[in-house]
C-alpha positions in Angstrom: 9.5 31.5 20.8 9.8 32.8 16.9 7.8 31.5 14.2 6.2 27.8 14.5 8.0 25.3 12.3 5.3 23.1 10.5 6.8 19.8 10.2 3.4 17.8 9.8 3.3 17.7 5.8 2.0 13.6 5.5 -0.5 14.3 8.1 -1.7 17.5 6.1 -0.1 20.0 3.7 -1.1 23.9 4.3 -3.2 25.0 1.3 -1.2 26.3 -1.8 -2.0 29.7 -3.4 -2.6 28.1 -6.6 -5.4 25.7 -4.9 -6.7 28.5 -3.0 -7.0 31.0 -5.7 -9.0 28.3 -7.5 -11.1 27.3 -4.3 -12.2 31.1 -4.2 -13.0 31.2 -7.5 -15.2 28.0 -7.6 -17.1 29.6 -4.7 -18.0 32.5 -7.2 -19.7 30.7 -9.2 -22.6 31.1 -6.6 -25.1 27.7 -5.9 -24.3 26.2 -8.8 -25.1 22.4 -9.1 -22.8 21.2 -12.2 -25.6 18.6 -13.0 -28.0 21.1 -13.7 -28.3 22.1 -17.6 -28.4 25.8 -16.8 -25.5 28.6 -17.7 -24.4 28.3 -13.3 -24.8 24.6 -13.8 -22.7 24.6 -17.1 -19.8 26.6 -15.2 -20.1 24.2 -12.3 -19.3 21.5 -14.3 -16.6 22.7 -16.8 -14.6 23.5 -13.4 -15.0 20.2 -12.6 -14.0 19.2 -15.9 -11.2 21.0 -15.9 -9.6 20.2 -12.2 -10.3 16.4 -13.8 -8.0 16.8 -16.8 -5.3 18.3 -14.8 -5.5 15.3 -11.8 -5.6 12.9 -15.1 -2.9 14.8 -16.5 -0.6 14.7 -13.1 -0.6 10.9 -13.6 -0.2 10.3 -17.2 -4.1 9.3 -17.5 -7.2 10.3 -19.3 -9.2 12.3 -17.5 -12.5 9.7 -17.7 -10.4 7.4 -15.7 -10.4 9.8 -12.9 -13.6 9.6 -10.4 -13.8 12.2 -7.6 -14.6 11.1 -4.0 -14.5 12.8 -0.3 -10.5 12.0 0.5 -7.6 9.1 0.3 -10.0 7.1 2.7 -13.5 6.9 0.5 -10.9 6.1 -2.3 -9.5 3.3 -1.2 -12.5 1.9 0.2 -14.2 2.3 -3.6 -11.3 0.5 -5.0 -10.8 -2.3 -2.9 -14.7 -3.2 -1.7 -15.6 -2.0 -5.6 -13.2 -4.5 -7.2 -14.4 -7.3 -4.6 -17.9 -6.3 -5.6 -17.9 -6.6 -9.1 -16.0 -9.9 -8.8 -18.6 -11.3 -6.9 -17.0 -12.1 -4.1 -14.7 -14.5 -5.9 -11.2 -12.9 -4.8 -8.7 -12.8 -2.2 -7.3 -9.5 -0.6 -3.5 -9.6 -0.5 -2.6 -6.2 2.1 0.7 -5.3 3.1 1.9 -5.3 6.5 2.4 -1.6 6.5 -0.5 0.1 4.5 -2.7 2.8 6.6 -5.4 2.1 8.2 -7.8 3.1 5.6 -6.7 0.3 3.6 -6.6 -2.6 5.7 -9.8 -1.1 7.3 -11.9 -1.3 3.9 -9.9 -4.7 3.2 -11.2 -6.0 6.4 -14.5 -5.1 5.7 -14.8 -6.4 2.0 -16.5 -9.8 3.1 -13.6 -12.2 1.6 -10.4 -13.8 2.5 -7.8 -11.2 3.9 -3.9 -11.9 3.6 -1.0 -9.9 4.4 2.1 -9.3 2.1 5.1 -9.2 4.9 8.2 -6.4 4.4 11.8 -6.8 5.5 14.1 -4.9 7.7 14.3 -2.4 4.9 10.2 -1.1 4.8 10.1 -2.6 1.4 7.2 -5.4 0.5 8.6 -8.8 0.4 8.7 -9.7 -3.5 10.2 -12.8 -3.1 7.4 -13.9 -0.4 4.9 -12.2 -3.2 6.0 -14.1 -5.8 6.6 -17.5 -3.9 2.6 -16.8 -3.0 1.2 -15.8 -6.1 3.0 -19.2 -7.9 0.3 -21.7 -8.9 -2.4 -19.3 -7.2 -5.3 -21.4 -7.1 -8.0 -19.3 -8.5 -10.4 -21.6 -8.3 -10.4 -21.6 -4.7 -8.9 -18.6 -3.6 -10.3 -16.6 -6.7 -8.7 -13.6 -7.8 -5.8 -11.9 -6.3 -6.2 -7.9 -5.0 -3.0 -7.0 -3.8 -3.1 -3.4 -1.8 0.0 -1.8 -1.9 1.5 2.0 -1.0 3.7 3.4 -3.1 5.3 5.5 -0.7 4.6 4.7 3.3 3.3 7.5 5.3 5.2 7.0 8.5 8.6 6.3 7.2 9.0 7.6 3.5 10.4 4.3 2.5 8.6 3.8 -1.6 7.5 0.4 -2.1 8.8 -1.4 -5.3 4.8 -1.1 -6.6 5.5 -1.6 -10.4 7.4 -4.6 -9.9 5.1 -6.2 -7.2 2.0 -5.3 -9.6 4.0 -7.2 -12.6 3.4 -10.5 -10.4 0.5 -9.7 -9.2 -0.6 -9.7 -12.9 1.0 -12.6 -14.3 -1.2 -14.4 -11.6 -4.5 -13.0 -13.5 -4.7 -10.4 -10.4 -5.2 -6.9 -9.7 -3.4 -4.2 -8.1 -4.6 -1.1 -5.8 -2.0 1.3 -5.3 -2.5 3.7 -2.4 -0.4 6.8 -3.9 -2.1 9.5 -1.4 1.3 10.4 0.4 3.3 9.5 -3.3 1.6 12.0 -5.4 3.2 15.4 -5.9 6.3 14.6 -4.2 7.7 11.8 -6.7 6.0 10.6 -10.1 3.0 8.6 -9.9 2.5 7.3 -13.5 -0.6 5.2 -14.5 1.1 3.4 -17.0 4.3 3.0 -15.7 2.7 1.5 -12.5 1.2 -1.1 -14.1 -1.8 -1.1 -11.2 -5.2 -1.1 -12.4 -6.3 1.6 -9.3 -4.8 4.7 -7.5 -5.8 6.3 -5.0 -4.8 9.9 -4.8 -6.0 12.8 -1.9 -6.1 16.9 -2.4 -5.1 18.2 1.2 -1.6 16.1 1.2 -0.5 17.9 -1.5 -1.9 21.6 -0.5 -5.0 21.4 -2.1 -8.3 21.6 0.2 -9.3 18.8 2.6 -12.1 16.7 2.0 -11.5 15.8 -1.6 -10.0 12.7 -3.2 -10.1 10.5 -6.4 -9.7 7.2 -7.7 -8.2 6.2 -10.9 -9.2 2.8 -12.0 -7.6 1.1 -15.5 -9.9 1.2 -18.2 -12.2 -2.1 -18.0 -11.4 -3.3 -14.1 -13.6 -4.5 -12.7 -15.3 -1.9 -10.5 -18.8 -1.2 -8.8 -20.0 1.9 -6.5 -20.6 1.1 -3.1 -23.3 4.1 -2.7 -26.0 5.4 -4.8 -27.8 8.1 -6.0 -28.0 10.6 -8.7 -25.4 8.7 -10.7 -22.5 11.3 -10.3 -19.2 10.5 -11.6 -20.2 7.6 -13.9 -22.4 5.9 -11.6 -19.2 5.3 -9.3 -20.2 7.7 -6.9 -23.0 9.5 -6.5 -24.0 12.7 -5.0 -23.3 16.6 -5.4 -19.4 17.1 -6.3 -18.2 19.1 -4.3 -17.1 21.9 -7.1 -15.1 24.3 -4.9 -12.7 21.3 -4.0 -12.3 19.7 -6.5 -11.2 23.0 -8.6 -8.9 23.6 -5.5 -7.7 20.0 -6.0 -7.2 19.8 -9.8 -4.4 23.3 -8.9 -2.7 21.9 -6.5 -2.3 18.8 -8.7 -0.9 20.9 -11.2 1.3 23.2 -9.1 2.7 19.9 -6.8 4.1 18.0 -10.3 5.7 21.3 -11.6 7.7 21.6 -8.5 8.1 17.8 -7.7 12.3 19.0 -8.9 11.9 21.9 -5.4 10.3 19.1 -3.7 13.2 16.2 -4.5 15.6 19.2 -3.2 14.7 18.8 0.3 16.7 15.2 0.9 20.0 17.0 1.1 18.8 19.2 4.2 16.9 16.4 5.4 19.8 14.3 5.2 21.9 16.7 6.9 19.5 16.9 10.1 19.1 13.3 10.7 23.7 13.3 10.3 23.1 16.0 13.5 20.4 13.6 15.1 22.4 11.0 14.8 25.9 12.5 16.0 24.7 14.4 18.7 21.6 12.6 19.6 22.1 9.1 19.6 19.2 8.9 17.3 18.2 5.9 15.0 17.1 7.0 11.3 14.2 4.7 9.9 15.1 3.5 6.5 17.7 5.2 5.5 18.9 2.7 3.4 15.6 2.6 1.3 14.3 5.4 -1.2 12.5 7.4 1.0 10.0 11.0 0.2 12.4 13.6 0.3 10.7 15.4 2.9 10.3 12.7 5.7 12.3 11.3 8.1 11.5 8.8 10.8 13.6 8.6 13.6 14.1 7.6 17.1 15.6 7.9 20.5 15.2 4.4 22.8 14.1 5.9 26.3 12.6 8.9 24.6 9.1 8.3 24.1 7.6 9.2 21.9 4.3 10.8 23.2 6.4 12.8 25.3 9.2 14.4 22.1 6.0 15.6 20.2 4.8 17.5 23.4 8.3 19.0 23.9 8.9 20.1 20.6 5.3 21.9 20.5 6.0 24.2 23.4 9.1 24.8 21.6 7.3 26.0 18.4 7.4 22.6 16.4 4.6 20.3 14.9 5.2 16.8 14.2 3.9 13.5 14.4 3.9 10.1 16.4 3.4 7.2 13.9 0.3 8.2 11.3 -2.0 11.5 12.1 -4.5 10.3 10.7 -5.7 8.2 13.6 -8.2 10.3 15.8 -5.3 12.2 17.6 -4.4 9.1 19.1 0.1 8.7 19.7 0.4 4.7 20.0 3.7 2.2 19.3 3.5 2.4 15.5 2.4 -0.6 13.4 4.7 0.0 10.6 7.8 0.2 12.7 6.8 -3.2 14.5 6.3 -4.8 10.7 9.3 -4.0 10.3 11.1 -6.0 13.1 11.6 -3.1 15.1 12.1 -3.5 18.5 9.9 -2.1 21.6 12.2 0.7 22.4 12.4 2.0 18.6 8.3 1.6 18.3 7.9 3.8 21.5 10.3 6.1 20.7 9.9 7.1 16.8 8.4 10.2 15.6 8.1 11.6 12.2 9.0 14.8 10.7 7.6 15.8 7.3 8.2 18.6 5.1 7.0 20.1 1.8 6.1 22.7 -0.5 6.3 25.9 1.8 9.5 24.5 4.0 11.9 26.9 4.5 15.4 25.6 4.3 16.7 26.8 7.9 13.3 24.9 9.5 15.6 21.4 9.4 18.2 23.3 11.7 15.9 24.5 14.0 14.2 21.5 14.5 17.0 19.4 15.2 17.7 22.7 17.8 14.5 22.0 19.5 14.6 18.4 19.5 18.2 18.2 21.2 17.6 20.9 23.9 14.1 18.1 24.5 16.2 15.9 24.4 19.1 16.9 26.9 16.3 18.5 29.4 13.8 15.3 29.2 16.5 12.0 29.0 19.0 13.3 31.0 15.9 13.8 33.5 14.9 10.6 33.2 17.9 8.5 33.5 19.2 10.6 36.4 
């Protein structure tokens, strides 16, 4: 069968030697708490001092800005139920109709008004809708406006016009949380440039270790930890860092926005798989009319479904996805697609193929090998 083809980079990124050399060395350090006063403790935390300034550094922040949490998932959850918190209550959650779960999860379970910020054909958010909304918002009532928002989507590719949609967002007195986990380390993610007021970022996406995550939050918004403790990380979020991860995430950081030029490479191979999909697979390409990640495409074959390509293509040697991977192994008709006025055919059928920093360049040829020998062997089967 060869060697296996890991096309499964937005579901999780194999570790990168830079992240793992630092991991190891982290670990070395012995049981060292990095609250503890001690020379161990000291060490402890000027690695996690260090992996701090180069995550703030990867986004154009200061490092203070930059609180550490378990993954993408605790990160999004501090941002949008800490915002709400510290308001008081007194805010309405805007959510787009294609964030992950984790988002509209945490936005559901906030405790205040939840509505959803509708996308076009395209994948893109709806600025016109946004805008039309956010006139003559009634704070009074409604209080203020938390608009979630991906920057780039994790089934499709497609970025989302997040600096412009937090611009409105803010001349309505509002706030913006910017989910950049599958953004970061594939194209810039810039604080300032943004204009959002929190970011949500995760190690193992980008081949650092899993497990770790962090929030960036704007200088003075409004924020409040949903857990306490020893008063880790500012109070934001307490308990033991977790050193060896963190040190593994601030590398990988590094090493992902040094080759984000290898990474922007991938589109032209990419581009020339989905051509073959297309021409000699009948298949549909998902947004490929809208900036997409480099490395993903999201594409599909009506009668093909989709449950049944990702079992085909792993006895052939391939990993990819169904929809998000980040749903307890589950393959179901993808949300996103369906936001996006897809029909039932294109829902069932789509799967996603994601690439990154350790992709070789003939593993987009072999793929779309794979996929059309499934594909000749399993429709013509099921349309004889």
């Amino acid at each position: 069968m060869g060697k296996m083809i890991y096309a499964d980079y937005n579901a999780t990124a194999p570790m990168r030697p830079e992240a793992q050399r630092a991991l190891l060395a982290a670990l070395e350090l012995g049981a060292a708490n990095p609250s503890s006063v001690h020379r161990a403790g000291r060490a402890a935390r000027a690695a996690v001092e260090t992996a701090r300034a180069q995550i703030g550094g990867a986004i154009g922040s200061r490092a203070a800005d930059i609180v550490f949490t378990s993954g993408g998932t605790e990160s999004l959850a501090l941002a949008i139920q800490g915002a709400v918190l510290a308001l008081a209550g007194k805010a309405t959650l805007i959510v787009s109709a294609i964030e992950h779960e984790a988002a509209g999860k945490a936005a559901g379970h906030a405790g205040v008004p939840v509505e959803t910020a509708y996308v076009g054909a395209d994948g893109r958010v709806d600025l016109d809708d946004l805008g039309a909304r956010l006139t003559g918002w009634d704070a009074d009532r409604k209080g203020t406006p938390i608009l979630v928002l991906m920057l780039a989507n994790n089934e499709t590719g497609i970025l989302q016009p997040v600096a412009e949609a937090a611009a409105l967002v803010r001349g309505a007195g509002g706030l913006t949380v910017c989910d950049a986990v599958q953004a970061f380390g594939k194209v810039q993610v810039n604080a300032a440039l943004l204009g959002v007021d929190y970011i949500a970022l995760s190690a193992h996406k980008i081949g650092g270790p899993q497990g770790v995550g962090a929030l960036w939050h704007r200088a003075g918004a409004p924020l409040k930890a949903l857990q306490y403790g020893g008063g880790q990380e500012r109070g934001l979020r307490s308990g033991t860092e977790n050193v060896a991860g963190i040190a593994g995430f601030g590398a990988a950081a590094e090493a992902a926005v040094r080759d984000l030029p290898t990474y922007a490479a991938l589109a032209k191979p990419r581009d020339a798989m989905e051509a073959r999909l297309k021409a000699e697979g009948g298949v549909v390409v998902i947004g490929e009319g809208s900036p997409r990640l480099a490395g993903t495409s999201n594409f599909a074959r009506a009668g093909f479904r989709a449950e049944t390509q990702v079992m085909a293509l792993d006895l052939a040697g391939v990993c990819v996805s169904a929809g998000s991977a980040c749903s307890s192994g589950k393959v179901k008709r993808s949300l996103v697609l369906m936001a996006m006025g897809a029909d039932d055919a294109v829902a069932e059928s789509a799967i996603r193929a994601s690439f990154g920093w350790d992709t070789k360049p003939g593993d987009f040829e072999r793929l779309a090998d794979a996929w059309l020998e499934a594909a000749r062997r399993t429709v013509l089967k099921e349309t004889a």
